[in-house]
C-alpha atoms as one frame of an Amber mdcrd trajectory, in Angstrom:
protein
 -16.033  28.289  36.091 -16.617  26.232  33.138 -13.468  25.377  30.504 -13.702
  27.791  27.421 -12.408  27.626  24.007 -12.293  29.252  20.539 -14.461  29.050
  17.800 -13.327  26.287  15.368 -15.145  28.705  12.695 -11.957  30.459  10.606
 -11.492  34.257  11.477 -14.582  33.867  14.258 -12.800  34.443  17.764 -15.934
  34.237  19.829 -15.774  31.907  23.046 -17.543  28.851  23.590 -18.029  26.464
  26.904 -16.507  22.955  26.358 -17.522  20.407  24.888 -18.734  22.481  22.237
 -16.373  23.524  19.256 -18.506  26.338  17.213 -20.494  29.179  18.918 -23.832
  30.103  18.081 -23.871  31.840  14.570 -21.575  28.647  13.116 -23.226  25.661
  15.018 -24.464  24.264  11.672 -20.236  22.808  11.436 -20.881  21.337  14.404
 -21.222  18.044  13.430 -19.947  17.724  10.426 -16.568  18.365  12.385 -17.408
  16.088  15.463 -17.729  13.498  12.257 -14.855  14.152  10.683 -12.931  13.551
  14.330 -14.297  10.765  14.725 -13.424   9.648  10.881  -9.777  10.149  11.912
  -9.919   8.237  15.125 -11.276   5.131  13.592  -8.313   5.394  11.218  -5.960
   5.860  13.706  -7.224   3.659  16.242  -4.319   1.904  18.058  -5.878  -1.629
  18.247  -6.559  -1.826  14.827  -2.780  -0.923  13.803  -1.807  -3.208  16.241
  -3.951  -5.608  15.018  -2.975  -5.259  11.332   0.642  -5.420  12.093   0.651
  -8.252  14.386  -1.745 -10.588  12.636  -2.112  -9.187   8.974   1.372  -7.650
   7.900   3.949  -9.626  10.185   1.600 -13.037  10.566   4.597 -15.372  10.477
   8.331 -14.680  11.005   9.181 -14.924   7.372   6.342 -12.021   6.606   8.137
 -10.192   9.359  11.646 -10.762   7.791  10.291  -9.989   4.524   8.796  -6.521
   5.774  11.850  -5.298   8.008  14.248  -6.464   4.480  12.220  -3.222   2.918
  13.436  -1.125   5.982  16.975  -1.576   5.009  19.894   0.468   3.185  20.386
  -2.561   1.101  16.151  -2.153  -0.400  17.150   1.855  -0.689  20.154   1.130
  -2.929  18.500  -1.814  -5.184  14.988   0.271  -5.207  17.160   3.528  -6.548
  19.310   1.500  -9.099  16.157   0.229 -10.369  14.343   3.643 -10.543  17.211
   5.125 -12.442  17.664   2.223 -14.484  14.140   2.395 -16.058  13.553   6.152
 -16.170  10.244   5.720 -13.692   8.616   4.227 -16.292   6.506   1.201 -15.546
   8.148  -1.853 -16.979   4.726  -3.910 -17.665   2.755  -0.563 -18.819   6.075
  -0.696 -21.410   5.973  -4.409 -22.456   2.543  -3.094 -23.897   3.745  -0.514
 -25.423   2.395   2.637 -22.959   4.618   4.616 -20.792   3.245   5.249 -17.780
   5.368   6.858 -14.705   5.541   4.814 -11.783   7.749   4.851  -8.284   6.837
   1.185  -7.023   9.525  -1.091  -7.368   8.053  -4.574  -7.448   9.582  -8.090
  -7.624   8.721 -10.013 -10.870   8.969 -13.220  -8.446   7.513 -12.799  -5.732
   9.397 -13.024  -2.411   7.160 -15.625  -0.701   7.442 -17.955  -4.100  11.259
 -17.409  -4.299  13.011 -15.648  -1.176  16.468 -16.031  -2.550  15.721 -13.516
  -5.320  14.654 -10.823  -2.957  17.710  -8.696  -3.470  18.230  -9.928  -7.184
  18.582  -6.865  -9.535  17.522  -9.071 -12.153  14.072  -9.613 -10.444  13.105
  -6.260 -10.043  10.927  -4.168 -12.212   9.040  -0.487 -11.979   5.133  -1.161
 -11.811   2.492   1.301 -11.721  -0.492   0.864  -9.488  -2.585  -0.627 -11.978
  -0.554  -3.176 -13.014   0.547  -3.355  -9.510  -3.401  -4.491  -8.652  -3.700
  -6.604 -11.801  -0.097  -8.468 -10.594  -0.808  -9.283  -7.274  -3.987 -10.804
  -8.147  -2.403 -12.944 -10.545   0.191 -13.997  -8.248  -2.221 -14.647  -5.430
  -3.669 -17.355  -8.194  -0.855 -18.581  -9.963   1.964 -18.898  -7.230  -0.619
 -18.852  -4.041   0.990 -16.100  -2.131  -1.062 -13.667  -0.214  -2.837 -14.229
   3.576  -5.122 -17.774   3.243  -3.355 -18.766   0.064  -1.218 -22.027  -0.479
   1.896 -21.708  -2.110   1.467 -23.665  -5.265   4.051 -26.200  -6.454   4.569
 -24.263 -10.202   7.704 -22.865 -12.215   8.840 -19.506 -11.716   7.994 -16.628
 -14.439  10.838 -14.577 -14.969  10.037 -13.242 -18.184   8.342  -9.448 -17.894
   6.572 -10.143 -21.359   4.822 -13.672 -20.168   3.805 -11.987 -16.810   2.546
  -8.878 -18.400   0.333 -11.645 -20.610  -0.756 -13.332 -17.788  -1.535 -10.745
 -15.431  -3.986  -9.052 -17.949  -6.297 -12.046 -18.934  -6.645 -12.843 -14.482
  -9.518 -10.791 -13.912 -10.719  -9.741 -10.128 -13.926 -12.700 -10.306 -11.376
 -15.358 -11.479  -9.401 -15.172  -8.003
């Protein structure tokens, strides 16, 4: 006797044989669901996480110290003093003189360019998404972080103003 299941179809409790999903009258979903399965298994797909986390995210031991420091109590007390401290405003939408609500805490130095500052309340700042995209470019050309980069041999920017300058005239082509 062959395996049987529900329709996927809501509120339609006909049977079906396996492998199929949708009985007759809704077989038109069919593949638009078989598509969207598949959608999610390429996103979950165990080698590729694997592969992003063992190569990408954690490719040398200092990446993989500088990941697990963001696991700790210590990075959920500094990230919540800074939160409170700046209303969840973005600090570089501010500088320009728009308030824009933001939950990211970011590092004004970066922590590849300047590990000692990591846990530095003074180097810590509320950044949007935007100017979280704009920022990281600019760092990846300025102080050489990011994977393939070299660090370059260049003075730190601890000023929010001259970063929030900077950041806005490196464009996406100028990487």
């Amino acid at each position: 006797m062959p395996k049987t299941r529900r329709c996927h179809y809501p509120n339609c409790h006909k049977i079906v044989k396996q492998p199929d999903h949708y009985c007759q009258l809704h077989y038109e979903h069919e593949s638009e669901y078989l598509a969207k399965r598949q959608r999610w298994a390429r996103s979950h797909d165990k080698q590729y996480v694997h592969h992003y986390n063992t190569v990408t995210r954690n490719r040398t031991n200092d990446k993989r110290m500088q990941y697990n420091f963001y696991r700790t109590k210590q990075w959920s007390r500094l990230r919540q003093i800074v939160l409170e401290r700046g209303h969840y405003l973005c600090a570089y939408c501010k500088v320009q003189g728009k308030l824009t609500p933001a939950k990211t805490v970011d590092h004004i130095i970066p922590i590849e360019f300047s590990p000692n500052d990591k846990a530095n309340l003074a180097n810590l700042a509320i950044i949007c998404g935007s100017c979280h995209r704009l920022k990281t470019n600019w760092e990846q050309s300025y102080y050489g972080t990011g994977q393939g980069n070299r660090m370059q041999p260049v003075e730190a920017i601890r000023d929010l103003q001259a970063v929030t300058v900077l950041m806005n005239g490196v464009k996406r082509d100028e990487r």
